[in-house]
Rosetta silent file (secondary structure, phi, psi, omega in degrees, C-alpha in Angstrom):
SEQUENCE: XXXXXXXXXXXXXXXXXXXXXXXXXXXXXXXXXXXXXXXXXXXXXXXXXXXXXXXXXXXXXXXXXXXXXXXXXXX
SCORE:     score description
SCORE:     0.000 S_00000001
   1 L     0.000  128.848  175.775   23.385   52.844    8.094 S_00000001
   2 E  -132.245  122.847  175.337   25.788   50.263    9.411 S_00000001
   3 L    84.280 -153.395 -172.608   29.022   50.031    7.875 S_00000001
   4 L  -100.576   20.465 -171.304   29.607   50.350    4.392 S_00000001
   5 E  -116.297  161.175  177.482   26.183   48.422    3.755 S_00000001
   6 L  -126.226  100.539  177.957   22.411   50.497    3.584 S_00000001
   7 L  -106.018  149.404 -166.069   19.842   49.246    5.402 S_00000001
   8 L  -106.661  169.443 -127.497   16.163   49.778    4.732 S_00000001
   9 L  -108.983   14.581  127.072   13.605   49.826    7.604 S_00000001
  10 L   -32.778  -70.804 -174.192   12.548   46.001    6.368 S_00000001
  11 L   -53.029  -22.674  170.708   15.411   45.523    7.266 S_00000001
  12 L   -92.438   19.876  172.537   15.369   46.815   10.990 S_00000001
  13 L   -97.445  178.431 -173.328   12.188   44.839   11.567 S_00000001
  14 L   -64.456  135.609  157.031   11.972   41.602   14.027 S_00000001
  15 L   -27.597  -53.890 -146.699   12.878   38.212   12.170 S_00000001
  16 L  -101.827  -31.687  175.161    9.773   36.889   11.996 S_00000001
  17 L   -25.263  103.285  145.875    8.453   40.316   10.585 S_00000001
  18 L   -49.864   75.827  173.032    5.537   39.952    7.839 S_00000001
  19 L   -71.900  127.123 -164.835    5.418   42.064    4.888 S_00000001
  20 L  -138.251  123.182 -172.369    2.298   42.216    2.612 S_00000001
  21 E  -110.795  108.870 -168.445    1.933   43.906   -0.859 S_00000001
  22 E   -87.963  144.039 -169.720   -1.241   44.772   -2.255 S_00000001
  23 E  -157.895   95.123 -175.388   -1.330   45.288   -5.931 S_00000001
  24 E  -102.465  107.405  170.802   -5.039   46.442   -7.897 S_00000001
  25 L   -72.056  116.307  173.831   -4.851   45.921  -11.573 S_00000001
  26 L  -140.806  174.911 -140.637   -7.639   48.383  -13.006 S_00000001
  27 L  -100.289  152.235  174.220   -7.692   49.311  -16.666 S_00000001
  28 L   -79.085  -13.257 -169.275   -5.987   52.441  -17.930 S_00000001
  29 L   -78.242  -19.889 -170.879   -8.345   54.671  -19.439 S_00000001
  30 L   -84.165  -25.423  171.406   -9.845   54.641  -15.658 S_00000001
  31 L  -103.639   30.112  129.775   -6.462   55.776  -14.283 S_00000001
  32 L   -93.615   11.052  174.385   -5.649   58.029  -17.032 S_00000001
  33 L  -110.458   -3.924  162.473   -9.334   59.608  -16.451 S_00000001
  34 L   -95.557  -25.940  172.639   -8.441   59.798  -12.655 S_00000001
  35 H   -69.801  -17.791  179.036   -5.119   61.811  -13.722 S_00000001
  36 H   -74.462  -37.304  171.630   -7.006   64.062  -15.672 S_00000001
  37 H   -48.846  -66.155 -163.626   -9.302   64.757  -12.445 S_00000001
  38 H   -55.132  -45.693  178.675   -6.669   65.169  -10.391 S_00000001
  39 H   -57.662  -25.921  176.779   -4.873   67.891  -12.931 S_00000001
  40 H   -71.991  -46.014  164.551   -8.151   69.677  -13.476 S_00000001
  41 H   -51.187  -28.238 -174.831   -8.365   69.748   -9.657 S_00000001
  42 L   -88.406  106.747  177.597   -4.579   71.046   -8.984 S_00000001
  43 L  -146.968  132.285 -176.733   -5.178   74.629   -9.377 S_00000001
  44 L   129.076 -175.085  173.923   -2.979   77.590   -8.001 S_00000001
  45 L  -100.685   -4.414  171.836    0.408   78.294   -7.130 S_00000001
  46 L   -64.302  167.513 -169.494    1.123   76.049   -3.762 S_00000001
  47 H   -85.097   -3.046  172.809    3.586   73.698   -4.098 S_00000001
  48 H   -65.338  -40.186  174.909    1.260   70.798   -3.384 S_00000001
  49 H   -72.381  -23.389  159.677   -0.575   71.689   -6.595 S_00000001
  50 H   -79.786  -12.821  171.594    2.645   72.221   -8.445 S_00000001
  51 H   -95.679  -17.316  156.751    3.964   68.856   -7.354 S_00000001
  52 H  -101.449   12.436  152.231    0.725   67.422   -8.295 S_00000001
  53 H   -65.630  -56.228 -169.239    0.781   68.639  -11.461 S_00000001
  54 H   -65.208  -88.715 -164.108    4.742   67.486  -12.058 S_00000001
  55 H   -73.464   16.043  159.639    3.679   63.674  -11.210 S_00000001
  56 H  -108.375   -2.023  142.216    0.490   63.424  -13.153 S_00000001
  57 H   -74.831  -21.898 -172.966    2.516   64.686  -16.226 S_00000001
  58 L   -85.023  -37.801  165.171    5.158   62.133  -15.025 S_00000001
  59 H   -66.413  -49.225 -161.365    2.551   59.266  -15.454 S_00000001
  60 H   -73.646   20.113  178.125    0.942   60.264  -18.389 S_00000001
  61 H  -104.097  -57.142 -168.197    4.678   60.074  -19.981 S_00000001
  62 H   -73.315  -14.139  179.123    5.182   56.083  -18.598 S_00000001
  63 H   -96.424  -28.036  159.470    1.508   55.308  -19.339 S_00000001
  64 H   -70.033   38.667  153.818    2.449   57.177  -23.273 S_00000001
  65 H  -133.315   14.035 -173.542    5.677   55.274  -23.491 S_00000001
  66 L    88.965   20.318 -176.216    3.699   51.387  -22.919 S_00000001
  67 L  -134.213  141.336 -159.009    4.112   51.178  -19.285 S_00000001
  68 L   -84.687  156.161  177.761    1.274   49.978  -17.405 S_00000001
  69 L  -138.867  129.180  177.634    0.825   51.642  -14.073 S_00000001
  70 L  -139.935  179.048 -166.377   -1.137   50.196  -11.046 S_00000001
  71 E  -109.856  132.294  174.603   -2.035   50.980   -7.401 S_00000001
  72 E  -141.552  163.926 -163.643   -0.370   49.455   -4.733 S_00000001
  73 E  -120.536  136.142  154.151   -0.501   49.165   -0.940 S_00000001
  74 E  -110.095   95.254 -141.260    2.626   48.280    1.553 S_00000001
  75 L  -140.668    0.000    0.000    1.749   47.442    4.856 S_00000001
């Protein structure tokens, strides 16, 4: 943070600094049949399994409300 402005670590790269966004369209019943994996798989009380429970209910509410969801890389 400098100032009254917020900067984000883009921003604290080199000028010349390259950013590249990867973005894989695949169909939804194959990512709502990988969230189902993963929820069948999250089993117990650690909080990794309760936090992966909490965002594969959090998808299948934006992929039930019309919103497309896709996998993406930032590098």
């Amino acid at each position: 943070r400098k100032g009254d402005a917020i900067n984000t670590l883009f921003d604290q790269m080199p000028e010349d600094t390259t950013m590249c966004l990867t973005m894989v369209a695949t169909p939804q019943d194959i990512l709502e049949s990988h969230l189902n994996h993963l929820a069948k798989k999250a089993v117990g009380e650690t909080l990794a399994s309760e936090q992966t429970l909490k965002d594969v209910q959090e998808a299948r509410s934006l992929i039930g409300s019309a919103h497309k969801l896709y996998r993406g890389t930032l590098a």
